[in-house]
N, C-alpha and C positions, 0 to 999 in steps of 0.2 A: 712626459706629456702624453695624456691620450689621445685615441684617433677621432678624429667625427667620421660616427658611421651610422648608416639608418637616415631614419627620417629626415632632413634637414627643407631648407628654404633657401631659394635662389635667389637673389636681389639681380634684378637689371634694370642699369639707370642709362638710359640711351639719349645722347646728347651729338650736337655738331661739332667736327672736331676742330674749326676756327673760333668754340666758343670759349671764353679768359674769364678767369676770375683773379681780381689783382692781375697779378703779373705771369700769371700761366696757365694752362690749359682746364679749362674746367675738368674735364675728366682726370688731369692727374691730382686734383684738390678732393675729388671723388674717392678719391685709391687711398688719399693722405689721411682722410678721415675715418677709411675701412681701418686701417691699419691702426693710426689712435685709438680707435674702438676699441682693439683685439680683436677684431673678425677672424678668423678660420682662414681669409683669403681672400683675395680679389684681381681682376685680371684687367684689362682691356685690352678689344677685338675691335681693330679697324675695317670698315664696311666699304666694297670697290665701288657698290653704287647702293641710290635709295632715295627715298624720300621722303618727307615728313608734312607738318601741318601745312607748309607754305605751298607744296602740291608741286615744289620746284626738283627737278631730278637732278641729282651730282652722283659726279661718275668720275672716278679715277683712269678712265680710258685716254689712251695717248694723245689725242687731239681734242679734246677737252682739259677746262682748267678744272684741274681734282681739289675744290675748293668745299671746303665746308662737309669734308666727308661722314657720311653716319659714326660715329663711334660707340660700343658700349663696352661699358661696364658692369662685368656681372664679381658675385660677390657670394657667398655659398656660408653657411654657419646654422646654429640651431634656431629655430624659428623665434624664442626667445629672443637672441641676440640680434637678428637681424633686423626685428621690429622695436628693438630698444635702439639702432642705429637711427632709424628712420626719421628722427628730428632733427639730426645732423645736419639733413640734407635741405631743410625746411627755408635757409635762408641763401642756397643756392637759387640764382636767376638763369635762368638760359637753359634748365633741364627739360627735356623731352619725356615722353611715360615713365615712370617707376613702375618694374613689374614684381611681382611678386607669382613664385613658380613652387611649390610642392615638389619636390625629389628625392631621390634614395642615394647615401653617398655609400660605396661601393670599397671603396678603395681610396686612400686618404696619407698623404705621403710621396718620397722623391722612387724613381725605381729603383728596384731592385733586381734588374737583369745582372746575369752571370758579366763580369768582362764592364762592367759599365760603373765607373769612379763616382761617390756622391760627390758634393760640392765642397769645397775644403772647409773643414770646421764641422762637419756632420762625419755621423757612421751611416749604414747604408739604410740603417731604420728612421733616419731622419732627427737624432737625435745631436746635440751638440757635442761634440770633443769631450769638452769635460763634464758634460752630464747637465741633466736641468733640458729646460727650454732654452731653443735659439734667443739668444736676445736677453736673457739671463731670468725672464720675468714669467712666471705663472701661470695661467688664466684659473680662475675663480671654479672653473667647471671641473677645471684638472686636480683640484681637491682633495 
């Protein structure tokens, strides 16, 4: 598998984290559809406080109810890819801004510190046990 490195594109889909689609959190329907794709990656980053269009502040602070806290979702891959994801997302209700961010990926992979075990079923290059990509499947780019 290759690395993504160089140019890429940032996707962040910033949503409230009491917002459901079906039966669960819209942000993790966000991540299910990164990964269907083949994305490069996706993460979600829960926000202690913020606020959005309704001008309403939620705050994870101890005496307040930490209800409806900001969440995103960012999502990293080649600018190709990430704007071919972008209809995915088209029949999701209850999303906040979709951003779209220009970045340089640097370094691409699990570490590689002295002393530091990768995850069972990789080597430390991020590669699977028995060779190939995690997951046993391609991407079209790795070619």
């Amino acid at each position: 598998m290759s690395r993504l490195r160089g140019t890429a594109l940032r996707l962040t889909v910033l949503v409230g984290e009491s917002r459901m689609y079906r039966s669960r959190p819209l942000y993790t329907e966000v991540v299910h559809r990164a990964h269907a794709a083949g994305l490069a990656g996706a993460s979600v980053f829960r926000g202690i406080e913020g606020f959005g269009a309704s001008s309403v502040i939620h705050t994870a602070r101890l005496l307040s109810l930490g209800e409806d806290l900001p969440v995103a979702v960012v999502a990293v891959d080649t600018a190709e890819r990430i704007r071919a994801f972008l209809p995915r997302l088209e029949d999701l209700s209850g999303l906040g801004p979709v951003l779209l961010e220009e970045c340089e990926v640097v370094r691409f992979g699990p570490a590689e510190a002295p002393g530091v075990d990768a995850p069972d079923g990789e080597s430390a290059d991020g590669e699977s046990a028995g060779g190939g990509t995690a997951g046993g499947a391609e991407r079209e780019a790795d070619r």
